[in-house]
N, C-alpha and C positions, 0 to 999 in steps of 0.2 A: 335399690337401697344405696345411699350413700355411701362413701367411702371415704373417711376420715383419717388426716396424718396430724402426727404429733405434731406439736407446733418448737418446740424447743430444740430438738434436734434439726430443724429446720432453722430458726434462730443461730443456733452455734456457725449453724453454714453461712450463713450472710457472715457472720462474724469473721470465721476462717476465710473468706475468699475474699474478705475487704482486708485483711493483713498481710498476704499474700498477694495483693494487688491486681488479684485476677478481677475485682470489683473495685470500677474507679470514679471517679468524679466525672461527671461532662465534658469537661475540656482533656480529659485526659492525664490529669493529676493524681497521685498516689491521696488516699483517703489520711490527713492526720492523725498520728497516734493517742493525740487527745479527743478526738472522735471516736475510736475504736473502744479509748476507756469507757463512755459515755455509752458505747454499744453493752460493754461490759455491767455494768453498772446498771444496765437496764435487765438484762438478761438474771441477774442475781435478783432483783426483784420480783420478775417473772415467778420466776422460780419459787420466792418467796411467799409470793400471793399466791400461788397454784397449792402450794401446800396446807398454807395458814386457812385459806379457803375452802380448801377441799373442789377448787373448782379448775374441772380439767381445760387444758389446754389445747386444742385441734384447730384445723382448717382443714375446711370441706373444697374441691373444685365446682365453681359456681356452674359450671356449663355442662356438668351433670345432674345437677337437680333442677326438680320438677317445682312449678310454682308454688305448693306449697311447699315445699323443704327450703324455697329461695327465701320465705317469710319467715318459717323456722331459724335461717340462718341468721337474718337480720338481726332477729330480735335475740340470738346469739352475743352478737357482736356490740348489740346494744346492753345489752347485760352485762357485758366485760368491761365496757367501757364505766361505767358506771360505780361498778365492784371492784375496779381494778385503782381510776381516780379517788375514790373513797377510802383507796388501802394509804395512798398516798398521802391523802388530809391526815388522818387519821394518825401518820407517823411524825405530824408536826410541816410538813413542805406546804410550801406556795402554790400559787399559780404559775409563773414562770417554770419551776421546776418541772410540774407535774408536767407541762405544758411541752416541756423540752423531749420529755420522754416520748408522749404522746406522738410528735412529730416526727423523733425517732422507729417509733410505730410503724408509722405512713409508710416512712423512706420503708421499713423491712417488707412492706407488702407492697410497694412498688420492686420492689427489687426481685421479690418473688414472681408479679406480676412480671416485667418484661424482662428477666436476665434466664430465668428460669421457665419462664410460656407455663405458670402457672396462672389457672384462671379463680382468682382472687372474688373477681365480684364488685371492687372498687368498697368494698365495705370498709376502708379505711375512711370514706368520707364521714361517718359515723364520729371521728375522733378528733369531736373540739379543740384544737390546740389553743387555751388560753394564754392571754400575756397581759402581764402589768406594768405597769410606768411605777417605777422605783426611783425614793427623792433622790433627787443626786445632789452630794454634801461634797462642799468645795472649801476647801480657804479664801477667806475674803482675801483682796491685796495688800490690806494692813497686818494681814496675818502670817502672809507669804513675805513680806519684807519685814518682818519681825525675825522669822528664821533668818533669814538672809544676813542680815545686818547685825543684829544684837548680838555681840561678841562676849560679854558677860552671863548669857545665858548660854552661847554653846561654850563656854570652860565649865559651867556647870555641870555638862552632860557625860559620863561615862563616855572612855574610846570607843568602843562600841554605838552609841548613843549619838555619838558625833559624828561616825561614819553613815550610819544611818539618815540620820538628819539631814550630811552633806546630799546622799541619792535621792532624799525624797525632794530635796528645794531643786535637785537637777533634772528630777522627773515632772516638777510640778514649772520649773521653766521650759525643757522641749517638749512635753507631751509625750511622750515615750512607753510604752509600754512597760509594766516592771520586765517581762520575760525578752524584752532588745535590749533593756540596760545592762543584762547581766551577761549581756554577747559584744557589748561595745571591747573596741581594742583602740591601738594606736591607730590604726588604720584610720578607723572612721572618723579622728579628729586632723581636719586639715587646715593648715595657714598658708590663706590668701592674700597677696599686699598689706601685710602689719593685722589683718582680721582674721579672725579665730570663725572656723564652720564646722557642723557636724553634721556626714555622709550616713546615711543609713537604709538597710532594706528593712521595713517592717516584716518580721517572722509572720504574722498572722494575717498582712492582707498584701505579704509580698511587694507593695509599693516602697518608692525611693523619694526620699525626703530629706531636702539639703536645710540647713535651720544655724543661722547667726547665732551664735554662742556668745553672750555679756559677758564682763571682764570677768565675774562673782561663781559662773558655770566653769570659765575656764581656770579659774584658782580650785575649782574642786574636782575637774582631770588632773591639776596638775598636780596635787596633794597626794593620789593613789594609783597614779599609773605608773608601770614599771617600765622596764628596759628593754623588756621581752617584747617585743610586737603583736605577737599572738597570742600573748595573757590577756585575761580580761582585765579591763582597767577598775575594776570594782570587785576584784575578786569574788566569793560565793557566797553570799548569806540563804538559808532556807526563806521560806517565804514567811511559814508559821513564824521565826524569828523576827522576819522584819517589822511583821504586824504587831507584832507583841512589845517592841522596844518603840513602835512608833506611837502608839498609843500611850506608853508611860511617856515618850516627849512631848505629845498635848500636853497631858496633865501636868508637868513642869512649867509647860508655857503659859497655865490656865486658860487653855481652849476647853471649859468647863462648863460652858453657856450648856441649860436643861434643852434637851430637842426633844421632839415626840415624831418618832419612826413608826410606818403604820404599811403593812405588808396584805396584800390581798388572797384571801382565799375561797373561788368560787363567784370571784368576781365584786368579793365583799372587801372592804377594808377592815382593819383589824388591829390593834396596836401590837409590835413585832414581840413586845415582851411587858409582862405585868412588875410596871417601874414602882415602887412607894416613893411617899411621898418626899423619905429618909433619903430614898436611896435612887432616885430621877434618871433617864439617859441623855448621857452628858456628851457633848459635841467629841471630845476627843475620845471616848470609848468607839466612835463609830470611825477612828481614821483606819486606813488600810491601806493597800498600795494601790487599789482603784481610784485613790483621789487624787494621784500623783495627775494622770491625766487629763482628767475632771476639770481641776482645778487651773493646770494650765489651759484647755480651752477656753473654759469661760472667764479669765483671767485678761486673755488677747481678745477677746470680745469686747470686756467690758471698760478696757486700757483704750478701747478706740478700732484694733485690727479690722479692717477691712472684713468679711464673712469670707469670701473666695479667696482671700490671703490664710488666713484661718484654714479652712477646709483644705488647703495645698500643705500645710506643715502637717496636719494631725492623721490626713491621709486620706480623709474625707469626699467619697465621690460626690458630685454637687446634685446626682437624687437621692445620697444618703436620708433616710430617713431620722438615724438615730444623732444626725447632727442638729437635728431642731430642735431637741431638747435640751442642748445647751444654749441654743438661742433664747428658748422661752424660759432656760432657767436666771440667764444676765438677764435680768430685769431692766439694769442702768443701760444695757446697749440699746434695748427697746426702747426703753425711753430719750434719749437720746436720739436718735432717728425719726422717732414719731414726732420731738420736736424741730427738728427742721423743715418737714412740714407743715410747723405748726405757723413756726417763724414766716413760709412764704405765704401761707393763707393770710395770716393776720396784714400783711404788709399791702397796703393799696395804696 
């Protein structure tokens, strides 16, 4: 007869020994705490679907059952996956999301599997991790030198509104993550013979990235950075804030062009929300602090930058994959390139 454990108190423990660091990354790295939420956040679902369901939650060790019970198990797991994804659609989520979980899944029965010499079964293979390509929405260059420059429209803008503004044109020229801008100090801004640089570790992929700072970047360090060294030169804004005052500066600027955003789920596309006709999704409802990045990559793309010059500021290992999608989002760089070629074929 089988012998079956709960699966959540099991859960908890991956959880507890990856905060505690007794479970680590491969190279030896503390797991981040916005991982751990992410573990959390799955677990609460868990929990939710086990109940809402009425559908109990176990794991068998596979190298005690007998070949029927191994089929029984399967179609176990096949069943969870199924009812479990479903709970997921169902509450409104994507593919990416459901997708993230899923994969968080895997890791928790590989972890089971070799930290604990529990014999899993490999039944995580079971567990489609879907993924979708999400448009990625940028400020054209006319858009980005309109913040820039147009001096009559940031005295229009609330203090608040201006300081805003000033981070996302300084996000949207280095590339920067929102979560390094808000760690930048004196430190990281250095003058080199009459030239202005910015030093930085990227917090999320721990790389170093030195980046030429324009006269227009360095008048908006020099606007809010203090005395103190080790203050931030941008002091705090929430994020919920940021987004919510950067989206009323579209609408000020009329970045109000109608877009149609369309979000996958199940592998289907889908429009992300039911727009009327009155009432359309308007380019600046979708700004955020994702585009700060966005925008500066494909920005240096489409200005001319070199791609391997590119991929050295933004952080970008050169088998990134998610770097191609700002290549195939510049359209103008692609086209540009393919005609240079076009220019030597033609020429005899």
């Amino acid at each position: 007869m089988k012998k079956e454990h709960p699966l959540i108190p099991l859960f908890k423990q991956f959880i507890k020994e990856t905060e505690t660091g007794k479970r680590l990354k491969k190279n030896g790295e503390k797991i981040k705490p916005e991982s751990i939420d992410n573990y959390r956040y799955l677990l609460h679902n868990l929990v939710e679907f086990s109940t809402q369901q009425k559908f109990e939650l176990r794991i068998c060790e596979a190298n005690k059952l007998n070949k029927r019970e191994l089929l029984s198990e399967k179609n176990y797991w096949k069943k969870f996956y199924q009812k479990f994804t479903d709970y997921f659609y169902k509450k409104g989520c994507h593919d990416n999301y459901v997708g993230a979980n899923m994969k968080i899944f895997r890791v928790f029965f590989n972890y089971l599997k070799n930290d604990k010499d529990f014999a899993t079964g490999d039944f995580q293979r079971l567990f489609y991790v879907r993924k979708e390509e999400i448009d990625i929405l940028v400020l054209s260059p006319d858009q980005l030198k309109f913040l820039i420059h147009d001096l009559e429209f940031h005295a229009s803008l609330t203090p608040t509104q201006r300081k805003i503004k000033d981070i996302f044109v300084f996000g949207c020229t280095t590339g920067l993550r929102y979560s390094d801008i808000y760690l930048l100090t004196n430190k990281n801004i250095e003058e080199l013979q009459g030239e202005w640089y910015l030093k930085i570790k990227s917090k999320k992929t721990k790389t170093y990235s030195t980046v030429k700072l324009p006269s227009y970047a360095v008048t908006i360090v020099n606007r809010y950075q203090s005395k103190n060294s080790k203050a931030p030169i941008f002091g705090n804004i929430t994020l919920f804030n940021f987004n919510r005052n950067l989206k009323a500066i579209g609408e000020k600027a009329h970045f109000i062009l109608p877009i149609h955003v369309t979000r996958e789920k199940k592998g289907k596309a889908q429009p992300l929300k039911k727009a009327s006709v009155a009432h359309p999704d308007r380019f600046c409802d979708k700004m955020s602090s994702h585009m700060m990045r966005r925008t500066a990559i494909t920005t240096l793309l489409i200005l001319g930058l070199p791609e391997h010059l590119v991929r050295k500021i933004s952080g970008h290992s050169h088998a990134s994959s998610s770097f191609n999608r700002y290549v195939h989002y510049a359209q103008a760089y692609v086209d540009r390139e393919i005609d240079k070629v076009h220019r030597v074929l033609e020429e005899y």
